[in-house]
N, C-alpha and C positions, 0 to 999 in steps of 0.2 A: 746208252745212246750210241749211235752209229757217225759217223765222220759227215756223212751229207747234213744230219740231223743239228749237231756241233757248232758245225758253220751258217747253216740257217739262221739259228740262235743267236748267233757271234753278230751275223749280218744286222740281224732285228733290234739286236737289245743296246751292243759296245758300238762306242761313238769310233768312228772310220779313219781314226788316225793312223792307222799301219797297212801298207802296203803286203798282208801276208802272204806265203808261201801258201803254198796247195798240200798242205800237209796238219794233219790231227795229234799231236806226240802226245803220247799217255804214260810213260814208264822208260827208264833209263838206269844203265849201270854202266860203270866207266867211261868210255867215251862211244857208246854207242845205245842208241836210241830207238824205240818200237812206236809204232803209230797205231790210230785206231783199229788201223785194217789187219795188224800184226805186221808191217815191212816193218825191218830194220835198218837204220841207217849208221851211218860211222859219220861225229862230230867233230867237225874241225872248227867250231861255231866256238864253242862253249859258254853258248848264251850270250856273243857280243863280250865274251871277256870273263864271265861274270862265274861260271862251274871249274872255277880255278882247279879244282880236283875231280871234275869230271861230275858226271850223276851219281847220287845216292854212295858216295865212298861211306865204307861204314865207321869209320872213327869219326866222319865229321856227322853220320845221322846220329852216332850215340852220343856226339853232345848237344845235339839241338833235341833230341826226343827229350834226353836228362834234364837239361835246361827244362824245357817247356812241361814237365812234370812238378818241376819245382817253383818258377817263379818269371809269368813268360813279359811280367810288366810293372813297373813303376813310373813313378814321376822322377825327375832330376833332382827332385827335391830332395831324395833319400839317395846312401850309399849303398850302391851294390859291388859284388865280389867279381863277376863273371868282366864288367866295365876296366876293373882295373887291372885285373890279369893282362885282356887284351894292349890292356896301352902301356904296359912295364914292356911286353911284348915289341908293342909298333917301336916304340921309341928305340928299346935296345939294337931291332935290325937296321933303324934309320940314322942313330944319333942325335935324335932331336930332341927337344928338351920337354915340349907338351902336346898336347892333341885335345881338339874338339871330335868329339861324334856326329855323322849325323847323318841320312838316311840316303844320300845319291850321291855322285859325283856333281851333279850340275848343284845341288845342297852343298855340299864343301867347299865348289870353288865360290858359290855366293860369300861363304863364311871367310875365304881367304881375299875376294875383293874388301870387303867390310872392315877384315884386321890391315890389309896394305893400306888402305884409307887415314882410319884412325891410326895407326902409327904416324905417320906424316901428322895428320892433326895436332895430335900430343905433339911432335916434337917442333913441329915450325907453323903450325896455326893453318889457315883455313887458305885456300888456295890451290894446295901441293895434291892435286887429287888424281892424277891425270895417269892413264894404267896401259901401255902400250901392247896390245895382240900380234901377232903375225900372219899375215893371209894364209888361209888353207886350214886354220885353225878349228880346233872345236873345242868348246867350254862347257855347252849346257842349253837349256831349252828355256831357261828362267829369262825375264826379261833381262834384267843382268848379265847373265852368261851368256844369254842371244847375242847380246849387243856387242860381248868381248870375240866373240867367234867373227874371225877373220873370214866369211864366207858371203857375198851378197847373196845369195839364194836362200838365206835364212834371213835376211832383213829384208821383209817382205810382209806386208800385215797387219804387224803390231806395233808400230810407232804410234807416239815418239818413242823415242830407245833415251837408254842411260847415257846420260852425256859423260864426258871427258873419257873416252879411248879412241885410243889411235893405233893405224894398224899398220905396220912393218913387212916390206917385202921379205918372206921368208927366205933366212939367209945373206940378205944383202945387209953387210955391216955401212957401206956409206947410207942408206937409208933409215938404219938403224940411228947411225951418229946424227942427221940433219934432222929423226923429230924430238929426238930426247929435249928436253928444255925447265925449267927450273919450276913448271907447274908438274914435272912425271914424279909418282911416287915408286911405281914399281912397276915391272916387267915379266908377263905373264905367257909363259909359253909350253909345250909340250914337245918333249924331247925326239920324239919318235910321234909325228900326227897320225891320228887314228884315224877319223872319221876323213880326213881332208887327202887321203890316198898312200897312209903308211910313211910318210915319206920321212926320213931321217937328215935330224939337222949336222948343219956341216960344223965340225968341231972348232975350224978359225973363227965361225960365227958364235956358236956358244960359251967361246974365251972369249970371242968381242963385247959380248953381255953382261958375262960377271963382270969382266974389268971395270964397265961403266957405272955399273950397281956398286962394288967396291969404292970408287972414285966418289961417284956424287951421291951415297948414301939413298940408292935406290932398291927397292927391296927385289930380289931375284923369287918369283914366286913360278914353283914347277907342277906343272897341269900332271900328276901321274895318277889319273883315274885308269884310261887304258893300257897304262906302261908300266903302273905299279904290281908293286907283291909279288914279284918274283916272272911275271910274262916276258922280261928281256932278256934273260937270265942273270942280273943282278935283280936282286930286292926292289932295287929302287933304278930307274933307265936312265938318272943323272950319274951314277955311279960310274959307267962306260965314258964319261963326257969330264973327270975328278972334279965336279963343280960341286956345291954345299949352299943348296937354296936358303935361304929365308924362312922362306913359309914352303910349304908343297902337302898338295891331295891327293887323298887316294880315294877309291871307293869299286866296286866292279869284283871282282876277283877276292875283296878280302873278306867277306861273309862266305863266298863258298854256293850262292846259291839266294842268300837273303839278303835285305835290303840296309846295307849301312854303308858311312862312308867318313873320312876322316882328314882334317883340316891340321897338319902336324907343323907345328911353330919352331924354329929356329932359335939362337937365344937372343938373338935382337927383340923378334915379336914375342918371345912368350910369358911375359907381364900385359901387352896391351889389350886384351880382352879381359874383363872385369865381371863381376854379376852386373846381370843385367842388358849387359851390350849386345848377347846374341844367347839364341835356346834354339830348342829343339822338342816337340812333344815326345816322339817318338824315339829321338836319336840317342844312340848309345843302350839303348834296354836288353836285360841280361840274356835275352834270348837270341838277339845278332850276335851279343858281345861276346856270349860262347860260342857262335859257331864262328867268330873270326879269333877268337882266342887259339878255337882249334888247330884251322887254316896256317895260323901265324906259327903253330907248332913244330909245323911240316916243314918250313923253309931254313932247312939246314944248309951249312955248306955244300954238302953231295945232292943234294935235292937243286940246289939253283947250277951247278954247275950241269948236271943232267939234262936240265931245257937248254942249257945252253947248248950240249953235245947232241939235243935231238931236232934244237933251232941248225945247226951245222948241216945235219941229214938231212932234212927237209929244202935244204938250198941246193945242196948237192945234186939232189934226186930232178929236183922243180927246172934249174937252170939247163939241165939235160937234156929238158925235153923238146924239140923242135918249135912246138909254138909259143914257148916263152921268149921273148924278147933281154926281159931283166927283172931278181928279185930286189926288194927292199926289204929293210924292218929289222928288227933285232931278237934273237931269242927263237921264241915260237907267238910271234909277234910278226906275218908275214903278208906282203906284198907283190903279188906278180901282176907284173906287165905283160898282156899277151901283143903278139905278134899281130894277129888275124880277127879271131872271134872277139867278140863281147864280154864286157862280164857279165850279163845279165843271158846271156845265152848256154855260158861255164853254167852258171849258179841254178838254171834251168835246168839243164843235162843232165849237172851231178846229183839234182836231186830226184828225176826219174831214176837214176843209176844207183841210188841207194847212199848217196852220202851229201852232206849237209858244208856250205861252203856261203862267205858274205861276201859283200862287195864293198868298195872304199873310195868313191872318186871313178877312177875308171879301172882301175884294177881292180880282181880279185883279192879278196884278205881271207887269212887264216889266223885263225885263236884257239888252237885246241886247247883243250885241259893238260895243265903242267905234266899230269903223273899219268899221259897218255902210254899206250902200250906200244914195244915196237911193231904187235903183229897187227895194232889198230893204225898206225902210221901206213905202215907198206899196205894195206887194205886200201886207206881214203886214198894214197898216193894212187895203186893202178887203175883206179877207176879216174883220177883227176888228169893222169896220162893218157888213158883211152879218151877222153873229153875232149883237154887240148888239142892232141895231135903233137 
């Protein structure tokens, strides 16, 4: 099939929730990408986060081919091998003490609203339910994690929404102190916001949070769907901040490509989930759990210090250029503010020009795949210089 044909199809058949791109991608190696027509493009995308190691790396295709030869599903009900490699794995780069699976990010953080809840429950009874977001926020698509997303342009539609959250001028700690109150169980926020324009929380505010979770026994729950597995160049983007959440998600980045996600418990929470309180059909099956087994293999110490060293270049380069104004973000986790144009003008350009680039609020974002190359870097960079200006 041909690319006009593709998108006909796409138009007639899949329900119209994505504003897509003008582009067909059919095949990918590293971080760069070919379409139907045969262009090539250089990803700084990586799928929204998600091609932590780029397209088609072959150590992570040969454990999902291997996997999927051998055993691509079960129920919860049984043990599998591939399940517990990965979470000896998550937990030892995290410290945490256990992990739920399960298939998104907007899935984990519902599993980590459910466990912040019932903690409170168990420990002081019914009342204590109450889970404070930060404007700018993004949590997820679930009525749930709608509701916790700090953003009115997403509360819009699907009311009523989940009661008891309340939302926090991002950053402002006097706002922080006036809604905390003896119904908050826990504090749910993301270190570095993705979706809400990149923007990186200020460190007096994220002492001002733990302090108070410390104090009145409020659970510190950290959103690392977009920040997790190694995109800041710590493992984990609270690492940068010496804070030690509670609970914290990951999901995006740590399959590599496929769909899982992971809900990692602290040793406060990690008795209060039981059988029965929370499942997953899908979540956790030997076939994610190998290819994040894999993924999780890669993040060695020289491996996360390297995005760190190639998050450094890429600011370097970006701040340079006349029509950026100012970068955000951490790692290769990047936000620019332009001066002049649009993003949605940038994100146009760069993709007639051959290279592939999202947006975030009003800025431009950048997510390439951690094990990007330097001659794939300076590539997307001179076409993203000729853009800007």
């Amino acid at each position: 099939m041909n690319a006009q044909e593709i998108k006909q199809l796409d138009q007639a058949h899949v329900a119209g929730t994505y504003g897509r791109y003008d582009a067909v991608l059919v095949s990918g190696s590293g971080a760069r990408v070919t379409d139907a027509e045969g262009k090539v493009y250089i990803d700084f995308t990586a799928g929204i986060g998600v091609n932590s190691l780029g397209f088609c790396e072959p150590g992570w295709v040969g454990a999902v081919t291997e996997q999927a030869a051998r055993l691509q599903h079960v129920s919860n009900l049984f043990y599998t091998e591939p399940g517990v490699h990965a979470a000896k794995k998550l937990l030892a780069l995290t410290g945490m003490q256990k992990v739920f699976f399960a298939n998104s990010g907007a899935e984990a953080n519902e599993g980590a609203i459910k466990a912040a809840r019932k903690y409170s429950y168990d420990k002081y009874g019914e009342g204590r339910s109450r889970i404070i977001t930060l404007t700018d926020s993004f949590h997820g698509r679930t009525i749930a994690t709608v509701t916790a997303t700090g953003q009115d342009k997403f509360h819009r539609y699907f009311g009523p929404f989940v009661q008891d959250f309340v939302y926090v001028a991002a950053g402002s700690t006097e706002d922080l102190l006036a809604k905390i109150d003896e119904k908050t169980c826990a504090i749910l926020l993301e270190f570095v916001q993705g979706e809400g324009g990149v923007n990186n929380l200020a460190p007096a505010f994220v002492e001002a949070v733990a302090q108070q979770c410390a104090q009145k026994d409020i659970l510190l729950v950290a959103d690392e769907v977009q920040t997790g597995v190694g995109r800041t160049g710590r493992f984990m983007a609270y690492e940068h901040y010496g804070v030690k959440p509670d609970i914290a998600t990951v999901a995006k980045g740590l399959g590599g490509g496929v769909p899982i996600g992971g809900v990692l418990f602290g040793e406060k929470t990690a008795a209060v989930l039981g059988a029965g309180d929370h499942g997953s059909t899908f979540g956790g099956n030997p076939l994610v759990c190998a290819a994040a087994d894999y993924v999780l293999s890669q993040m060695t110490p020289p491996f996360l210090a390297d995005v760190e060293k190639k998050g450094a270049y890429f600011r370097e380069k970006l701040t340079a250029m006349p029509g950026v104004a100012d970068v955000s973000g951490l790692g290769l986790m990047i936000g620019i503010r332009l001066k002049e144009k649009t993003n949605k003008e940038v994100v146009d350009a760069c993709l007639a020009e051959g290279l592939l680039v999202l947006t975030a609020g009003k800025k431009v974002r950048l997510l390439p795949p951690l094990n990007i190359t330097q001659e794939e870097i300076d590539a997307g960079l001179a076409i993203l210089s000729a853009v800007i200006g």
